[in-house]
C-alpha positions in Angstrom: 58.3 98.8 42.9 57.6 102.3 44.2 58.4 103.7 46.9 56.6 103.0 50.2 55.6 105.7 52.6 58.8 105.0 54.8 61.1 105.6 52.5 60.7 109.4 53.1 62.9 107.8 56.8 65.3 105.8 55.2 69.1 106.1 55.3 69.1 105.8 51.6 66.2 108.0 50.7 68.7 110.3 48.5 70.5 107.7 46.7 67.8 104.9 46.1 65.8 104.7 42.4 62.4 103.9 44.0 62.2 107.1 46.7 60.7 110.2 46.0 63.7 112.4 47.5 66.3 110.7 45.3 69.0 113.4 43.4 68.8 111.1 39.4 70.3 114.3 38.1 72.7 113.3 35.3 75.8 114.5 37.6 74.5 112.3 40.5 76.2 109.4 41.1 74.5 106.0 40.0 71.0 105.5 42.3 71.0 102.4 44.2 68.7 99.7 42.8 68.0 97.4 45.4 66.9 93.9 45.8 63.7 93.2 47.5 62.9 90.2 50.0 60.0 89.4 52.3 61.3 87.7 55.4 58.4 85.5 56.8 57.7 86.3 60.9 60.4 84.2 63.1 63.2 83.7 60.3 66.7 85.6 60.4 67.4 88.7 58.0 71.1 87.5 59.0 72.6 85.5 61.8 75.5 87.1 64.4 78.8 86.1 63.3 78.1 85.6 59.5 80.4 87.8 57.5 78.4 91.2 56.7 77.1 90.9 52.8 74.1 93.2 53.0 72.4 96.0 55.0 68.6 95.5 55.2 66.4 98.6 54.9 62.5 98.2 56.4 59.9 99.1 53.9 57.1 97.3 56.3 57.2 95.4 59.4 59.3 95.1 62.3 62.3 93.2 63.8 64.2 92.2 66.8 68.1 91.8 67.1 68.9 89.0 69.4 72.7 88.5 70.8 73.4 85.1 71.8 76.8 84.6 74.2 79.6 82.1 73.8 78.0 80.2 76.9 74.6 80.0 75.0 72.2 82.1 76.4 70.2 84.7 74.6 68.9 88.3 75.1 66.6 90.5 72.8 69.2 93.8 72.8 66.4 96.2 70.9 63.7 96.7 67.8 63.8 98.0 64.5 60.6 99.5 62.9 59.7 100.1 59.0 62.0 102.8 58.0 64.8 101.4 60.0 68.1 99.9 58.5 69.4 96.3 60.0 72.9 95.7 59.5 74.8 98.8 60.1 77.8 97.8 62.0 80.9 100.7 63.2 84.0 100.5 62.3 83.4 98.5 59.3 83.2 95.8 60.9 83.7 92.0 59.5 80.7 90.2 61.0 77.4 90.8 62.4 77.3 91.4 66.2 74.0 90.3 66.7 71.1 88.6 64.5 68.2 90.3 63.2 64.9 88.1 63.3 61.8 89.2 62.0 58.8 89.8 64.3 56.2 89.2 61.8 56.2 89.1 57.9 58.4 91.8 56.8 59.3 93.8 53.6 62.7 94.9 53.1 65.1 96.6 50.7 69.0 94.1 50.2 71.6 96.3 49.8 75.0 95.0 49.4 77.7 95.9 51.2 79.7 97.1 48.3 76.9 99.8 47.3 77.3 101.2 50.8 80.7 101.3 51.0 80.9 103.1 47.5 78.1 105.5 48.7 79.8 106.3 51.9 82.5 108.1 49.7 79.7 111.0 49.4 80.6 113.2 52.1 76.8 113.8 52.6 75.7 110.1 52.9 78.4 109.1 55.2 77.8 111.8 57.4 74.1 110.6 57.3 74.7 107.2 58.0 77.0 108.4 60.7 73.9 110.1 62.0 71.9 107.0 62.1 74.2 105.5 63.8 74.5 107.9 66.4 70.9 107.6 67.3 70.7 104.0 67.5 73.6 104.2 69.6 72.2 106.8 71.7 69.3 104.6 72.1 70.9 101.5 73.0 72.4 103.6 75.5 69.6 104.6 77.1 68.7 101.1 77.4 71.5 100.3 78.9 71.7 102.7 81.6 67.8 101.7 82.1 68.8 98.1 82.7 71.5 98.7 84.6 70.0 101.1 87.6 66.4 101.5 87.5 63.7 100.1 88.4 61.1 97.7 86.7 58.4 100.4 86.0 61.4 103.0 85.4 62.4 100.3 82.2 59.1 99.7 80.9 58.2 103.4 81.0 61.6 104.1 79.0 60.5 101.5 76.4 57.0 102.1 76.1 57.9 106.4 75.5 60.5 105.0 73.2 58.6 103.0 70.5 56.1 105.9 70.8 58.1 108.5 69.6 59.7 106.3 66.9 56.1 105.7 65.9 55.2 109.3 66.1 58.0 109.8 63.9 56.7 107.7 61.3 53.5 109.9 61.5 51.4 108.0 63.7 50.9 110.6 66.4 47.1 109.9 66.4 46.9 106.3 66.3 47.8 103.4 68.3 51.0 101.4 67.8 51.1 98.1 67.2 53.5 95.9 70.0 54.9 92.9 67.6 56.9 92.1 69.9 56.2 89.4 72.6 55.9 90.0 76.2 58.5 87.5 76.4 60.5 89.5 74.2 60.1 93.0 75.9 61.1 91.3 79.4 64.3 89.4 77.6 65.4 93.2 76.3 64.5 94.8 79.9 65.9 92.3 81.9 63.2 91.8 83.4 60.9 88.6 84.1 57.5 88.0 81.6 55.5 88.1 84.8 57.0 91.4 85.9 56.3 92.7 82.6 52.5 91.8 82.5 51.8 92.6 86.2 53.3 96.6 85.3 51.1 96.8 81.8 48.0 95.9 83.4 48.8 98.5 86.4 49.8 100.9 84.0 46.4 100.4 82.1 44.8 100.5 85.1 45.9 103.8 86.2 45.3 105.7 83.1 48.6 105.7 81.8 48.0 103.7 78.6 45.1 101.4 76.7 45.5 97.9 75.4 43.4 96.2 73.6 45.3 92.9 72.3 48.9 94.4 70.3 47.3 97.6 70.1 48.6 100.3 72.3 47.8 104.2 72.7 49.9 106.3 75.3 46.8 108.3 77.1 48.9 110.1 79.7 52.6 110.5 78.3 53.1 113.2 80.8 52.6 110.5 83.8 54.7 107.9 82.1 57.4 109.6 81.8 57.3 110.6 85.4 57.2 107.4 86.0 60.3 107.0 84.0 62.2 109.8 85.9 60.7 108.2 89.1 58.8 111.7 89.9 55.8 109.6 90.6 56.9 106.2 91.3 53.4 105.2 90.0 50.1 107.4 89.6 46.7 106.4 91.8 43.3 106.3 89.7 42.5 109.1 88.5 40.1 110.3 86.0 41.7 109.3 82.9 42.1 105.9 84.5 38.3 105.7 85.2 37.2 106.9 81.7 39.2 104.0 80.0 37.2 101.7 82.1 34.1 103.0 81.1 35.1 102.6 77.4 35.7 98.6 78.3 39.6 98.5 77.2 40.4 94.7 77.3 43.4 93.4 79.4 46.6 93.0 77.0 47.0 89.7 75.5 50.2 90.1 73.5 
């Protein structure tokens, strides 16, 4: 299989037989040949708890990770996009801390667990996948300090700047992204109730800050959102940006 157009993101770019980037010199340590699966939308690349056999690089689709608590209830903790790599726990640890379910039909690389850890000897990949980890860490971060002390149209803005920039860095700066996640799921990761979550997209397409037309989104005023994020502007009246995407018809979002 050759490589797809997000394996130029991928943790194993360097190392991996079907991307362009990887070093098959004959000094180069052995290139990884991974497995490939397709996880069908709403089944579990892995399940929290299990015993960690396999890290899960995306070559298409998306995911969710999901922790569930001793006392049974659930919450959405973030999402993973196509270059992305589920599995990755610190410290080496034993078990998955959360499970990974996929959001809609999804290609994905299986790499074992003994391939990473014999990788990770290269002072260059570990301190890669240490870099990987540092973002998504930074990220849930984020999250969590969104969550924790701001408000409802503080959290969406945070999440809806977020997946844009992780879909600009795919190279989709002039195109819409694609929400595959539910509206149930974006309010279970934001803490925040599905009504809430619906009332603020509509507002915020109805200000000019964003269009929807059914999972298709396009940021139209990033500078407002992210005042809205840092609470310069708690949230923008009508303007003209808000008027032209009237004119243009956008549909309400039915995601």
């Amino acid at each position: 299989m050759s490589g797809s157009p997000t394996c130029s993101l991928c943790l194993f770019r360097h190392v991996c037989r079907d991307a362009p980037a990887a070093d098959l010199s004959p000094n180069a340590q052995k290139p990884l040949q991974p497995a490939h699966a397709t996880v069908t939308a709403g089944d579990a690349f892995f399940r929290q708890g299990r015993p960690i056999a396999a890290v899960y690089p995306l070559r298409e689709g998306s995911a969710k990770q999901v922790y569930e608590s001793p006392l049974g209830w659930r919450q959405v903790t973030g999402f993973s996009l196509s270059g992305d790599v589920l599995g990755l726990e610190p410290n080496e640890a034993p078990a998955y801390s959360v499970s990974s379910i996929a959001l809609q039909d999804t290609l994905c690389c299986v790499v074992s667990i003994e391939a990473l850890r014999s990788h990770m000897a290269d002072p260059a990949f570990r301190n890669a996948v240490l870099d990987v980890m540092r973002h998504q860490a930074e990220r849930e971060r984020i999250l969590l300090v969104a969550v924790g002390s701001m408000k409802a149209a503080q959290r969406l803005a945070m999440l809806l700047l977020d997946l844009d920039a992780e879909h600009r860095r795919r190279g989709g700066a002039d195109s819409p992204l694609t929400l595959t996640m539910s509206r149930t799921d974006i309010a279970s990761l934001l803490g925040l109730t599905l009504e809430t979550v619906s009332r603020l997209l509509s507002r915020f397409a109805s200000v000019g800050l964003i269009s929807v037309r059914q999972r298709r989104l396009r940021l139209i005023d990033r500078d407002g959102l992210a005042a809205v994020y840092a609470e310069l502007d708690p949230m923008p009246r009508h303007g003209p940006v808000a008027m032209a995407a009237q004119a243009v018809g956008d549909e309400p979002h039915r995601f």
